[in-house]
Each structure stands twice: as structure tokens, then as C-alpha cells.
C-alpha positions as CSV (number, residue, x, y, z in Angstrom):
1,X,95.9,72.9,104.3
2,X,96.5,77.0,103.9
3,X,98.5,78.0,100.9
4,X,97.8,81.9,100.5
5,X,99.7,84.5,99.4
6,X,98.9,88.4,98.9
7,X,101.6,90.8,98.4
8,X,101.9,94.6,97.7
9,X,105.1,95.7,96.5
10,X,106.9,97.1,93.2
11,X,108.6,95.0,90.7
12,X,112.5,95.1,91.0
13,X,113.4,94.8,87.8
14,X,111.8,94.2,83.8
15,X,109.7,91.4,83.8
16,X,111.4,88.5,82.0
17,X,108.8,86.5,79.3
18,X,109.8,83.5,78.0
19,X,107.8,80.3,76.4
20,X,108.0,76.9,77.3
21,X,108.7,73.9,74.8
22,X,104.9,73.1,74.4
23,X,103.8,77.2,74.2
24,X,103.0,78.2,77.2
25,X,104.0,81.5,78.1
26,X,105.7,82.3,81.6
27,X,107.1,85.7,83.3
28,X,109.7,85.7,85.8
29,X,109.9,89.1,88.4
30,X,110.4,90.0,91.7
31,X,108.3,92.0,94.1
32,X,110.5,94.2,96.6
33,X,108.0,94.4,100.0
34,X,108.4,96.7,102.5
35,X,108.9,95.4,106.0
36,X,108.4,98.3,107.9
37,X,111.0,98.5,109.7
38,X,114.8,98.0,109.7
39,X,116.6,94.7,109.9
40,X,119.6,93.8,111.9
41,X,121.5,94.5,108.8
42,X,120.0,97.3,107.4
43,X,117.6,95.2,105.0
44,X,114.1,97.4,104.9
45,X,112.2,95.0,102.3
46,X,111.8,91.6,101.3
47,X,112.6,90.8,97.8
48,X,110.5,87.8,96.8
49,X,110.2,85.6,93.3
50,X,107.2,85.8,91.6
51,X,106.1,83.3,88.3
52,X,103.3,84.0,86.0
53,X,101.7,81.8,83.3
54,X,99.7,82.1,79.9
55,X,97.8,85.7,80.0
56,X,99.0,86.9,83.1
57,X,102.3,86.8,82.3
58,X,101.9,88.3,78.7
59,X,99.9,91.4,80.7
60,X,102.6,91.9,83.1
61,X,105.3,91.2,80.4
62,X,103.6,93.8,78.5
63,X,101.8,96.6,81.0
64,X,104.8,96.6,83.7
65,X,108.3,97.7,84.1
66,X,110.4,97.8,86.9
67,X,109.2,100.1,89.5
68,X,105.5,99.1,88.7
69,X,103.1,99.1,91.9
70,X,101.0,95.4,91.9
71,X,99.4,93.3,94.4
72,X,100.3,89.9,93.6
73,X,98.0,86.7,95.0
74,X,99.1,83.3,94.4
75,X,100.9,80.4,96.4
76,X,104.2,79.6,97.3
77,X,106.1,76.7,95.7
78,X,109.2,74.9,95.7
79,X,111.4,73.6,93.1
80,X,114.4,71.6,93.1
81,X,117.0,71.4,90.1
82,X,121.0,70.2,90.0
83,X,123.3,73.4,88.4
84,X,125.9,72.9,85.9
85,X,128.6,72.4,89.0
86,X,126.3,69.7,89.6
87,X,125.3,71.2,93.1
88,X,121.3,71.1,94.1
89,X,119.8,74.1,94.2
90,X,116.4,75.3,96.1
91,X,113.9,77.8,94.8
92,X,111.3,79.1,96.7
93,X,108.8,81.1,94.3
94,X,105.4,82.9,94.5
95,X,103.1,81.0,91.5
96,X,100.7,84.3,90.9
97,X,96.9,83.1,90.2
98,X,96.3,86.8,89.8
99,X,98.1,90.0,89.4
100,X,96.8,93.4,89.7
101,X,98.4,96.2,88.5
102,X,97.7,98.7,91.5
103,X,98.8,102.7,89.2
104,X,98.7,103.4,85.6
105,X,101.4,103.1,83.3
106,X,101.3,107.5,83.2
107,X,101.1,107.5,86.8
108,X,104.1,105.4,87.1
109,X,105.8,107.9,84.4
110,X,105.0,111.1,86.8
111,X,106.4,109.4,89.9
112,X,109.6,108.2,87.8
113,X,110.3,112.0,86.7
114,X,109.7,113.2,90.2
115,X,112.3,110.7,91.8
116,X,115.9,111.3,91.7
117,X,117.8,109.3,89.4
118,X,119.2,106.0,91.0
119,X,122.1,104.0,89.0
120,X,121.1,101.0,87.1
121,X,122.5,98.4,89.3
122,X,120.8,99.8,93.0
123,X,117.2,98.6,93.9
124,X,114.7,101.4,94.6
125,X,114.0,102.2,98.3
126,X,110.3,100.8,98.4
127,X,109.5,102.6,101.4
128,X,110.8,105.9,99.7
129,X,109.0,105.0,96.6
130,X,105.4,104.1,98.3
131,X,106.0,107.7,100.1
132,X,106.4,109.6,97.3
133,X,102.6,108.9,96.2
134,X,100.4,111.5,96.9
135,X,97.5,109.6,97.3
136,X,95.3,112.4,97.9
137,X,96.3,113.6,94.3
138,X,96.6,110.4,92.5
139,X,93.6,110.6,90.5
140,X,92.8,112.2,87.2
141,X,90.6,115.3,87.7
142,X,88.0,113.1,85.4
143,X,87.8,110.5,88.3
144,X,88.4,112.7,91.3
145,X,85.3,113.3,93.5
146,X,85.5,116.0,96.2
147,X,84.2,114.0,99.5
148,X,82.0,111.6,100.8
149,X,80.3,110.2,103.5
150,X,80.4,107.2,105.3
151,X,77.2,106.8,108.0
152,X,77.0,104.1,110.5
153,X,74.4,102.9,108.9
154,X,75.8,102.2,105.6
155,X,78.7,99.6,107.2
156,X,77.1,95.9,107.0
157,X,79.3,94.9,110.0
């Protein structure tokens, strides 16, 4: 049995770091994917649940904020817990074996200044947000190279 994840999204929200009983570290965020198009109700990205443990979630506890760009790979997983009204409740959550943080903290800075301000409680509008990045800018003028070329003979497929 298949049990793959990959997703490319930004986080919604601070990451949440906590530690469990016996020291383990965990992060709670979610990822806001783009669907690509427009839902019967206007919806234009998934939000899904994403958990990290030990370093993984100290990095993303530490390096990312909301509106941070990552590519998340894991599984999905299901948990089952009774509430204090003493009604079950069903999580479905992404368990992240890795997490890669896909712009730099300064280039998420530069796209946050650019961006008109949105109030607290609204999510961003992902597909806006991926928009907005020049790609064809995005690197430092240390990293940039002008052009390159890709020969038919140098693809191994």
C-alpha cells in the first residue's frame, strides 16, 4: 500500500511548537494549496493540517511564519479523540517526513512589503500570493546566471 504525500503551498498561520510529556518536540501548521480553479462555492485552495516532529518541527517553528512558501512530503493519518462535550472527533492530518522551505526568510520580507495589507483574521489568497513572485527576479545578483543551454543530448530520457 501507497501512502504519499507532496504538497506546495504557504503556511496559513505561525507555526505552533509544543513538547510532549516525554520531550519530544512537535509543530502544528497548515498549508493553504491552490486548486486552480474555483469551487462551487468560491473556495480557490485547500487548507490542509500538517504535524512535524523533533528537528523538523524546531526548523519550521523557528525559520517560518505565516505566509512562508514550503513543499511539504509526508503521509496522511488519522486520529480519533472524544472532546470535552464528550462527542468523537476525526482528524485527518499530513505527518511531514520532510519539509522544505522553498524562499528565504528576506525574500519572504520583499514579497510581504510588496502585498497590500490584509486584516489579521482573512487567509492570504494563495493564488495571488504564488503570482506575485517574480520568478525571473527571485535570485540574488550573487546567484543569478544570465542563460543556459539545454541540448538534446544532455537529457538522459
Amino acid at each position: 500500500m501507497i501512502n504519499n504525500v507532496v504538497l506546495v503551498g504557504r503556511i496559513t498561520r505561525d507555526p505552533e511548537l509544543r513538547s510532549t510529556a516525554s520531550g519530544s518536540s512537535v509543530t502544528s501548521f497548515t498549508v493553504a494549496c491552490d486548486r486552480g480553479y474555483n469551487s462551487a462555492d468560491g473556495q480557490t485552495a485547500d487548507f490542509i493540517s500538517c504535524v512535524a516532529w523533533n528537528k523538523t518541527a524546531e526548523n519550521i517553528a523557528k525559520y517560518c511564519g505565516k505566509g512562508s512558501l514550503v513543499g511539504v512530503e509526508g503521509r496522511i493519518q488519522t486520529r480519533n479523540y472524544e472532546n470535552n462535550q464528550g462527542q468523537r472527533v476525526y482528524v485527518t492530518e499530513v505527518y511531514c517526513n520532510r519539509v522544505q522551505f522553498l524562499e528565504s526568510k528576506a525574500m519572504r520580507e520583499q514579497q510581504r512589503q510588496q502585498r497590500p495589507q490584509v486584516p489579521q483574521d482573512n487567509f492570504y489568497d494563495v493564488k495571488t500570493m504564488n503570482n506575485d513572485i517574480d520568478l525571473d527576479n527571485s535570485f540574488d545578483s550573487d546567484n543569478s546566471f544570465d542563460s543556459f543551454d539545454v541540448m538534446d543530448d544532455d537529457i538522459q530520457f
